[in-house]
C-alpha positions as a Markdown table, in Angstrom:
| # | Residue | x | y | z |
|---|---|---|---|---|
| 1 | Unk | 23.6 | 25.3 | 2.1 |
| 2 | Unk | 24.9 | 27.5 | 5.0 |
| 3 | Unk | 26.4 | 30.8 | 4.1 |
| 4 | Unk | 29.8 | 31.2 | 6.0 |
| 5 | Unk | 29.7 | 33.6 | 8.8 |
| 6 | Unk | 32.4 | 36.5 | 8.1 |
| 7 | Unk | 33.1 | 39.0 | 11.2 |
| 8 | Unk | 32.0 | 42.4 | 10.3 |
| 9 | Unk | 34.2 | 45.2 | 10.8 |
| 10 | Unk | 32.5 | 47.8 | 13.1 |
| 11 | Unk | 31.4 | 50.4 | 11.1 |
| 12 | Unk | 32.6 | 54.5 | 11.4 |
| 13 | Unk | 29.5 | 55.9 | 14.0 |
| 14 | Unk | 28.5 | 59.0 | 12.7 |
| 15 | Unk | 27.8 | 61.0 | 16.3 |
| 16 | Unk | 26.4 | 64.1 | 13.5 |
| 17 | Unk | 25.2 | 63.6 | 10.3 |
| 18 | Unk | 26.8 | 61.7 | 8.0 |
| 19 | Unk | 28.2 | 63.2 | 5.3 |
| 20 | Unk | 25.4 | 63.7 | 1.8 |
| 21 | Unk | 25.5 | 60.2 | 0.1 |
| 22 | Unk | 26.5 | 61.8 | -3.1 |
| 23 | Unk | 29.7 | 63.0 | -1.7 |
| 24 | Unk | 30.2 | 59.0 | -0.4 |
| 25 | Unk | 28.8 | 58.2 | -3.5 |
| 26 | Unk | 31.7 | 60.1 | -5.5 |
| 27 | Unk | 34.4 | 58.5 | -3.1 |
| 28 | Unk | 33.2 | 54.9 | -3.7 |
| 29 | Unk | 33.5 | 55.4 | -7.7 |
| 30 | Unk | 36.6 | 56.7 | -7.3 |
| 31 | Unk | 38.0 | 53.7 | -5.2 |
| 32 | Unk | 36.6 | 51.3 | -7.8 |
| 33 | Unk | 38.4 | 53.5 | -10.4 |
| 34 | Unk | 41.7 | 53.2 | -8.3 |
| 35 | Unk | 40.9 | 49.4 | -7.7 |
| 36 | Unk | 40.2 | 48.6 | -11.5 |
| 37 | Unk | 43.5 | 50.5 | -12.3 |
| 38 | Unk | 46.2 | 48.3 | -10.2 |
| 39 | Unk | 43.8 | 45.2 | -11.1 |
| 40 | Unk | 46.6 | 43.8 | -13.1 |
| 41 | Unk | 49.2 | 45.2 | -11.5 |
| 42 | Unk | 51.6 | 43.4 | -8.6 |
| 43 | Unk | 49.1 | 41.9 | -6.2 |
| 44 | Unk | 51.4 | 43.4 | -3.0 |
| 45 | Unk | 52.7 | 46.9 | -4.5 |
| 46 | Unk | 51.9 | 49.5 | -2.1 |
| 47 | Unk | 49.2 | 51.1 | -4.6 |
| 48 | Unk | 47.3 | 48.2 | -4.5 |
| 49 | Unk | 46.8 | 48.1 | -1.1 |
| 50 | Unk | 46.4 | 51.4 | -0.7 |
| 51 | Unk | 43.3 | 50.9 | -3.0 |
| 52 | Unk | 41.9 | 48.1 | -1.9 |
| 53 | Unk | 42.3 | 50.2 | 1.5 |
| 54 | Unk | 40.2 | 53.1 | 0.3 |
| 55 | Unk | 37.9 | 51.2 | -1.2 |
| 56 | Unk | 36.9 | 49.0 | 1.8 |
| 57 | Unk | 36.8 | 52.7 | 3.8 |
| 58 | Unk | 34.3 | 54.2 | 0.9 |
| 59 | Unk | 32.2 | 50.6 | 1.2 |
| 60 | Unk | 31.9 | 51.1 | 5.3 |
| 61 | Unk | 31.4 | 54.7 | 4.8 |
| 62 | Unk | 28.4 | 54.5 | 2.6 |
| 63 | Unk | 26.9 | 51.5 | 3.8 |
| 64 | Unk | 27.0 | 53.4 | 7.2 |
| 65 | Unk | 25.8 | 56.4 | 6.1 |
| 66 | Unk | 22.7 | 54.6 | 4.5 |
| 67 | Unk | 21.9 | 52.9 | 7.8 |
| 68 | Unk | 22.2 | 56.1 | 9.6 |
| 69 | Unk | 19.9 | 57.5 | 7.5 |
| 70 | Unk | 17.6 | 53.9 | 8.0 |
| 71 | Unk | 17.7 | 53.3 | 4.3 |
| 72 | Unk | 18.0 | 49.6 | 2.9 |
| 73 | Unk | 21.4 | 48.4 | 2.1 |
| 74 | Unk | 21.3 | 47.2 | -1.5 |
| 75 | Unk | 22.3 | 43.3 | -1.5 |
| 76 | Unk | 25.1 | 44.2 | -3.6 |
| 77 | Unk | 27.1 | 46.5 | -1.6 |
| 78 | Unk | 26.8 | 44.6 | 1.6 |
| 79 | Unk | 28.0 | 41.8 | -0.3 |
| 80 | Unk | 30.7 | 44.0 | -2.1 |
| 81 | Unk | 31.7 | 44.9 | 1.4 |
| 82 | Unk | 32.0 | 41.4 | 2.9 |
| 83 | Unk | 34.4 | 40.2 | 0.0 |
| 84 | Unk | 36.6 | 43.2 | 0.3 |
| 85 | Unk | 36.8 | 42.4 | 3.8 |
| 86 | Unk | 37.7 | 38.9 | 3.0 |
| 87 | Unk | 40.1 | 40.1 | 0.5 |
| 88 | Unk | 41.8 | 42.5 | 2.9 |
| 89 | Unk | 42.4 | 40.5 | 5.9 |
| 90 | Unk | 43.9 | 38.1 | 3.7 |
């Protein structure tokens, strides 16, 4: 089975450090708080895109800062990050 190839976003460079993973770490729980909220909510309404926007920004953000920092990228997130993608560019 062949995985479908999905174009990846470039990332936010961080040309200093990137900001403490706890502090990315905080924003991604609260975009999956503000996700799960309009989850049943009209697909379209302008707070439902602007969450799905956040959280797609929190997912590059912390997936980027845990490069930066050459740590692993858990197979969850990236894989968070690729449907979100998917789900955005829809």
């Amino acid at each position: 089975m062949t995985e479908r190839s999905v174009p990846m976003r470039p990332r936010r460079s961080f040309d200093s450090d990137p900001e403490p993973l706890g502090v990315l770490g905080a924003r991604l729980r609260e975009a999956r708080d503000a996700v799960s909220e309009h989850r049943h909510g009209p697909v379209g309404s302008e707070a439902a895109v602007a969450s799905r926007r956040m959280m797609l920004q929190a997912l590059e953000d912390y997936i980027g800062a845990l490069e930066a920092l050459r740590l692993p990228v858990p197979y969850a997130l990236r894989d968070e990050l690729r449907l979100h993608q998917q789900l955005f560019d829809r």
